[in-house]
Backbone as CSV, one residue per row, in Angstrom:
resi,resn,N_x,N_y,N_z,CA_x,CA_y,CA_z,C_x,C_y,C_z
1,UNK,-9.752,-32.386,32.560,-9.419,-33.266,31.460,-9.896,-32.689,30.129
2,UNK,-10.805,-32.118,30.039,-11.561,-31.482,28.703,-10.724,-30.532,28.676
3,UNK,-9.517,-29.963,28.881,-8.651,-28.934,28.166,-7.239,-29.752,28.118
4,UNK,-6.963,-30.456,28.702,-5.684,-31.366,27.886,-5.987,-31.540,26.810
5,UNK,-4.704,-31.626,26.189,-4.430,-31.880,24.548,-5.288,-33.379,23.978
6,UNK,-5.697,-33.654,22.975,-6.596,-35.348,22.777,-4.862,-36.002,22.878
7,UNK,-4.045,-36.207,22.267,-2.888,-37.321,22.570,-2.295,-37.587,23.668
8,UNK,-2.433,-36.481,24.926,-2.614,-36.735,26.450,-3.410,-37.627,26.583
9,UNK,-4.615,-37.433,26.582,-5.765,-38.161,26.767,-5.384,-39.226,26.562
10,UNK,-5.286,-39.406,25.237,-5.350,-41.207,24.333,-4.277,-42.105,25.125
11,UNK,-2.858,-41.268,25.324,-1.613,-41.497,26.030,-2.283,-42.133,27.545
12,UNK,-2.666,-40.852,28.356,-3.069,-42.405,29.435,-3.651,-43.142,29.064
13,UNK,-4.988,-43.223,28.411,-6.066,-44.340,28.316,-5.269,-45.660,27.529
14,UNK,-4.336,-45.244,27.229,-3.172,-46.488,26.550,-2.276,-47.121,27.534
15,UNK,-1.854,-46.324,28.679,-1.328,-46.687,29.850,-1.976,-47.031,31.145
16,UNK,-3.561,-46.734,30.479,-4.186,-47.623,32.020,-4.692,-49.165,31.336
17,UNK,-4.937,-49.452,29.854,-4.756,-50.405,29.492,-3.913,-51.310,29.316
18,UNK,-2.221,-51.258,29.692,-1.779,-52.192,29.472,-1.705,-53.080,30.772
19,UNK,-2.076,-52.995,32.026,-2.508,-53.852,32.871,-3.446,-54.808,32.580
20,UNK,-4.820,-54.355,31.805,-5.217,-55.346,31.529,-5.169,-55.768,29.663
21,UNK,-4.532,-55.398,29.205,-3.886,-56.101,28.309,-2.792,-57.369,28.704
22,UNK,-2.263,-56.907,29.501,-1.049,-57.872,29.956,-1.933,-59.190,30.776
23,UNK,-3.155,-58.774,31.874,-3.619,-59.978,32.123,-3.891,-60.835,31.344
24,UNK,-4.146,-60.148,29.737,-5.340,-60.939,28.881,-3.916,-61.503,28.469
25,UNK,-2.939,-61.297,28.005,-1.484,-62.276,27.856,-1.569,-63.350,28.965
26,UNK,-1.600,-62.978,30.014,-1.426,-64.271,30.878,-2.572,-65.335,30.821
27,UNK,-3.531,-64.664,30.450,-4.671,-66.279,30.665,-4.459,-66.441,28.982
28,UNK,-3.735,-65.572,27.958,-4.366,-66.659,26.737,-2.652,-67.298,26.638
29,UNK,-1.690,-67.374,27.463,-0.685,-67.385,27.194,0.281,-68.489,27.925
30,UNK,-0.572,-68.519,29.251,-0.145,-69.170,30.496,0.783,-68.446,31.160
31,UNK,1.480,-68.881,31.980,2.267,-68.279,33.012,3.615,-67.639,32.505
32,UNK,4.148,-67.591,31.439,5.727,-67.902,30.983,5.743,-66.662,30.015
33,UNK,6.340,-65.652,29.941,6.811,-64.874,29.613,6.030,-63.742,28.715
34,UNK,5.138,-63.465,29.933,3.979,-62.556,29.442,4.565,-61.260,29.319
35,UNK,5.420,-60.789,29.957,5.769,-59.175,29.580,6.544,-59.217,28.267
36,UNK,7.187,-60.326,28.327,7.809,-60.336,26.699,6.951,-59.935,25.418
37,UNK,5.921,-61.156,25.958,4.785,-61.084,24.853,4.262,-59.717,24.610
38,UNK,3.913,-59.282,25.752,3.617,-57.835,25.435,4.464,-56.572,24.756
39,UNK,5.038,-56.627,25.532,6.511,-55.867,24.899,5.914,-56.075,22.926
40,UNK,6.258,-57.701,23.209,6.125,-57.987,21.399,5.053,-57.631,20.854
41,UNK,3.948,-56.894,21.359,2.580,-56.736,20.708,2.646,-55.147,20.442
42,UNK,3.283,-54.732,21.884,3.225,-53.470,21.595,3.896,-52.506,20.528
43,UNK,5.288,-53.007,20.269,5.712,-53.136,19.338,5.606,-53.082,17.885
44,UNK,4.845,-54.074,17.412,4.462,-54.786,16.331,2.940,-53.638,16.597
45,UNK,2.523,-53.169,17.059,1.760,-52.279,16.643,1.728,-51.142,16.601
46,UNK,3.106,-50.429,17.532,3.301,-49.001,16.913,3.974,-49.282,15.757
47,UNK,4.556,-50.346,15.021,5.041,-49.944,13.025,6.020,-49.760,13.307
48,UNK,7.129,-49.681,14.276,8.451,-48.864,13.975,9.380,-49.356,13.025
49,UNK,9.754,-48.234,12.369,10.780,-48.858,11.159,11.703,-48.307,11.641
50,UNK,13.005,-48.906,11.940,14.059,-48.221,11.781,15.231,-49.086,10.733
51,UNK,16.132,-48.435,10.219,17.008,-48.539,9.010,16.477,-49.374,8.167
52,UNK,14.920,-49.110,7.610,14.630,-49.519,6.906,14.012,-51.062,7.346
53,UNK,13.863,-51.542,8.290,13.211,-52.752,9.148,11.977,-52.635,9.633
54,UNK,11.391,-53.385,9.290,9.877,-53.126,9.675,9.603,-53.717,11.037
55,UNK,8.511,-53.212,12.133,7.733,-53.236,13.441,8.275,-54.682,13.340
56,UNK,7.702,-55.616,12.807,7.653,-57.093,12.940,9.172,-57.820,13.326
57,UNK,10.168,-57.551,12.742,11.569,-57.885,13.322,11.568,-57.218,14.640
58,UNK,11.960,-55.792,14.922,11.940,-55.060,16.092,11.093,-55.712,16.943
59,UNK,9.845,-56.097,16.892,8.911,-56.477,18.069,9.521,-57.651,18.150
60,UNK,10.265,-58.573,17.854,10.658,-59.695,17.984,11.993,-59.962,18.832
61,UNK,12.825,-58.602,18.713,14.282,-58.364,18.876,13.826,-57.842,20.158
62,UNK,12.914,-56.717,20.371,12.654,-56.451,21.784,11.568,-57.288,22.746
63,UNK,11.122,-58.228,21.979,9.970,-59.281,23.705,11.341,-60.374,23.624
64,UNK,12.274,-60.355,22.692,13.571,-61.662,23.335,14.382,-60.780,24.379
65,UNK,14.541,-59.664,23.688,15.436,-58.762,24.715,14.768,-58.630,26.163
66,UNK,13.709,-58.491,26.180,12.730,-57.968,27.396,12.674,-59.410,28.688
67,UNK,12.397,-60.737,27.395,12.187,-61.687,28.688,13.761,-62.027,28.549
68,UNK,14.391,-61.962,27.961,15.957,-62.508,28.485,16.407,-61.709,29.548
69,UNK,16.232,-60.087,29.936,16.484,-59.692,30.758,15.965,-59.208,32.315
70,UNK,14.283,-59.610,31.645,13.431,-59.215,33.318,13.030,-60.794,33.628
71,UNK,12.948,-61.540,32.585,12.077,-63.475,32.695,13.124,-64.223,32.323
72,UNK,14.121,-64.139,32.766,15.420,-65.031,32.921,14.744,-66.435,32.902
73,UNK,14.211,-66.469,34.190,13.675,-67.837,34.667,12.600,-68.476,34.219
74,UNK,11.951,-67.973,33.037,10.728,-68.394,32.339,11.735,-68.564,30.762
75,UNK,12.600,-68.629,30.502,13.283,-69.123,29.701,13.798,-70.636,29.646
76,UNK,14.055,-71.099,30.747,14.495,-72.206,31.455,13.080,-73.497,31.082
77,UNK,14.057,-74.562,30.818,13.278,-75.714,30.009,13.006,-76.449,31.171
């Protein structure tokens, strides 16, 4: 590990955290559409701009996109 590149590094230690990032969605969140939420955090904190749109729309456009298509059923009233 001490001769991988540091953004390797950081790269997993970002991907063994989102397991428990995502738990910490479910207990502050309850049961209902926690990968969305995440999706929406993750998002909203890499900044992405595209055509001039800031992280904050995009993170919004992708946790609706995310639970409309994996949390169908956590949509439901």
């Amino acid at each position: 590990m001490l001769a991988a590149p540091p953004a390797f590094v950081a790269t997993l230690g970002g991907l063994a955290m989102l397991r428990v990032l995502q738990s910490a969605f479910v207990t502050a969140f309850g049961s209902r559409c926690t990968f969305g939420a995440l999706v929406t955090f993750v998002v909203t904190v890499s900044d992405v701009t595209v055509l001039n749109i800031g992280g904050a729309f995009w993170s919004l456009l992708a946790g609706f996109g995310v639970t409309w298509l994996l949390e169908r059923g956590d949509l439901r009233c």
